[in-house]
C-alpha positions in Angstrom: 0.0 0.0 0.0 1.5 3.4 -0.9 1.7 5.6 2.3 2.3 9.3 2.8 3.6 10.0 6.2 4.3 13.4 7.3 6.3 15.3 9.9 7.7 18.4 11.6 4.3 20.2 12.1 4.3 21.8 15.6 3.8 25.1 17.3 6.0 28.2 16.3 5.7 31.9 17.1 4.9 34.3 14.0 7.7 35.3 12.4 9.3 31.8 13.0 10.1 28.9 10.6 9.2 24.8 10.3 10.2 22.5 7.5 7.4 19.8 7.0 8.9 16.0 5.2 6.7 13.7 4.0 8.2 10.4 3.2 6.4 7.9 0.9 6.1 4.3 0.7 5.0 1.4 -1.7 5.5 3.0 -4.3 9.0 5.0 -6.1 7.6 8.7 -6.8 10.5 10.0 -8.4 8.1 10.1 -11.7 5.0 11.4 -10.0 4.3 15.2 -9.0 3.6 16.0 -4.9 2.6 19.0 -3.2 0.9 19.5 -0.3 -2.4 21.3 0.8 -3.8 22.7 4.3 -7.0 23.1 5.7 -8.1 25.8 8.6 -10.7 25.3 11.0 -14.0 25.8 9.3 -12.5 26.2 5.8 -12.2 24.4 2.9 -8.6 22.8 2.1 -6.6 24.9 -0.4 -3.6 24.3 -2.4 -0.5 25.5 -1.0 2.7 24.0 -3.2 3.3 21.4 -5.9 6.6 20.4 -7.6 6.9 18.5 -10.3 8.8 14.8 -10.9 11.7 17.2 -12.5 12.3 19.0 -9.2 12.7 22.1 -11.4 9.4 23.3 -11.9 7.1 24.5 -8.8 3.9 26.2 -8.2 2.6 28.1 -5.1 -0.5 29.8 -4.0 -0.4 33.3 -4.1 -0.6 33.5 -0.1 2.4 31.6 0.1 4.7 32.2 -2.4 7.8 34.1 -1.5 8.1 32.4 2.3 7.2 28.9 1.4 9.8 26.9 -0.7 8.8 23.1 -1.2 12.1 20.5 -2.7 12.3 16.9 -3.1 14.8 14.1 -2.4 14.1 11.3 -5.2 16.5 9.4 -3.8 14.8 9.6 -0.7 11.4 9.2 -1.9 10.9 12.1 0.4 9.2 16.0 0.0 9.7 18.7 2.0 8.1 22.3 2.5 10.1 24.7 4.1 7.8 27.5 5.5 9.8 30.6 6.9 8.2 33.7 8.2 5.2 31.9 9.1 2.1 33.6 9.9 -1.3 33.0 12.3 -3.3 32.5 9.0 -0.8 29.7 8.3 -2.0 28.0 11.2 -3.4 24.7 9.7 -3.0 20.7 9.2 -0.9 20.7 6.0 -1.4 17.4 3.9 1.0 15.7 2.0 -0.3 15.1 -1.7 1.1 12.0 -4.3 -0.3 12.5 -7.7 -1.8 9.1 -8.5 -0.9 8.8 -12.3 3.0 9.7 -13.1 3.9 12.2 -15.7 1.0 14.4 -14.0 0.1 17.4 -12.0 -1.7 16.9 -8.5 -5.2 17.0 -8.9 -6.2 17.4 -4.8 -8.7 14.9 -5.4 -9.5 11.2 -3.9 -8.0 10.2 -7.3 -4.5 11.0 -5.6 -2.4 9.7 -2.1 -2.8 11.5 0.8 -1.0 11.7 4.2 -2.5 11.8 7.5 -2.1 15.6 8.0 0.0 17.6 10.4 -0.4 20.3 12.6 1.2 23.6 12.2 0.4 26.4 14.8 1.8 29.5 14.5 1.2 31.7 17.9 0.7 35.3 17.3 
C-alpha cells in the first residue's frame, strides 16, 4: 500500500520557521508530481505547493509564495516544505499530496495519495 507519512508540524511563534517532510512508501515517486495542501478550521482545504517529478518546476498559492519553498529528495522518496516567516493564517494541518498517475500534475482529489495531515500552529 503506498503511504504518505508526514512530519515536523508543531507550534512556532509568527515570524518563525518549520520545514514539513513527507516520506512515501510502496510506491518509487520519483516520476510522480507532490505537493501538499492545508486546511483551517472551518475552511475548505486549499492548495499551498506542488513540484513536479523534474524537481525544477514549482507552483505556489499566491498567499504563500515568497516564504514557502517546497524540494524533493528522489533518492529519498521524500518531499519537503520549508515554511519561513510563518504567519497566524498559516495555522493549519498541512497534507501531504502523491499524484496518483505519473507524468501528471496533482489533482487534490480522492483520485491521488494522501498523508494523515500535520499540525502547524503559529502563535501570534
Amino acid at each position: 500500500q503506498v503511504q504518505l507519512v508526514e512530519s515536523g508540524g508543531g507550534l512556532v511563534q509568527a515570524g518563525g520557521s518549520l520545514r514539513l517532510s513527507c516520506a512515501a512508501s510502496g510506491r518509487t515517486f520519483s516520476r510522480y508530481a507532490m505537493g501538499w495542501f492545508r486546511q483551517a478550521p472551518g475552511k475548505e482545504r486549499e492548495f499551498v505547493a506542488a513540484i513536479r517529478w523534474s524537481a525544477s518546476s514549482t507552483q505556489y498559492a499566491d498567499s504563500v509564495k515568497g516564504r514557502f519553498t517546497i524540494s524533493r529528495d528522489s533518492a529519498k522518496n521524500t518531499v519537503y516544505l520549508q515554511m519561513n516567516s510563518l504567519k497566524p493564517e498559516d495555522t493549519a494541518v498541512y497534507y501531504c499530496v502523491a499524484a496518483s498517475t505519473y507524468y501528471r500534475d496533482i489533482a487534490g482529489d480522492e483520485d491521488d495519495y494522501w498523508g494523515q495531515g500535520t499540525q502547524v500552529t503559529v502563535s501570534s
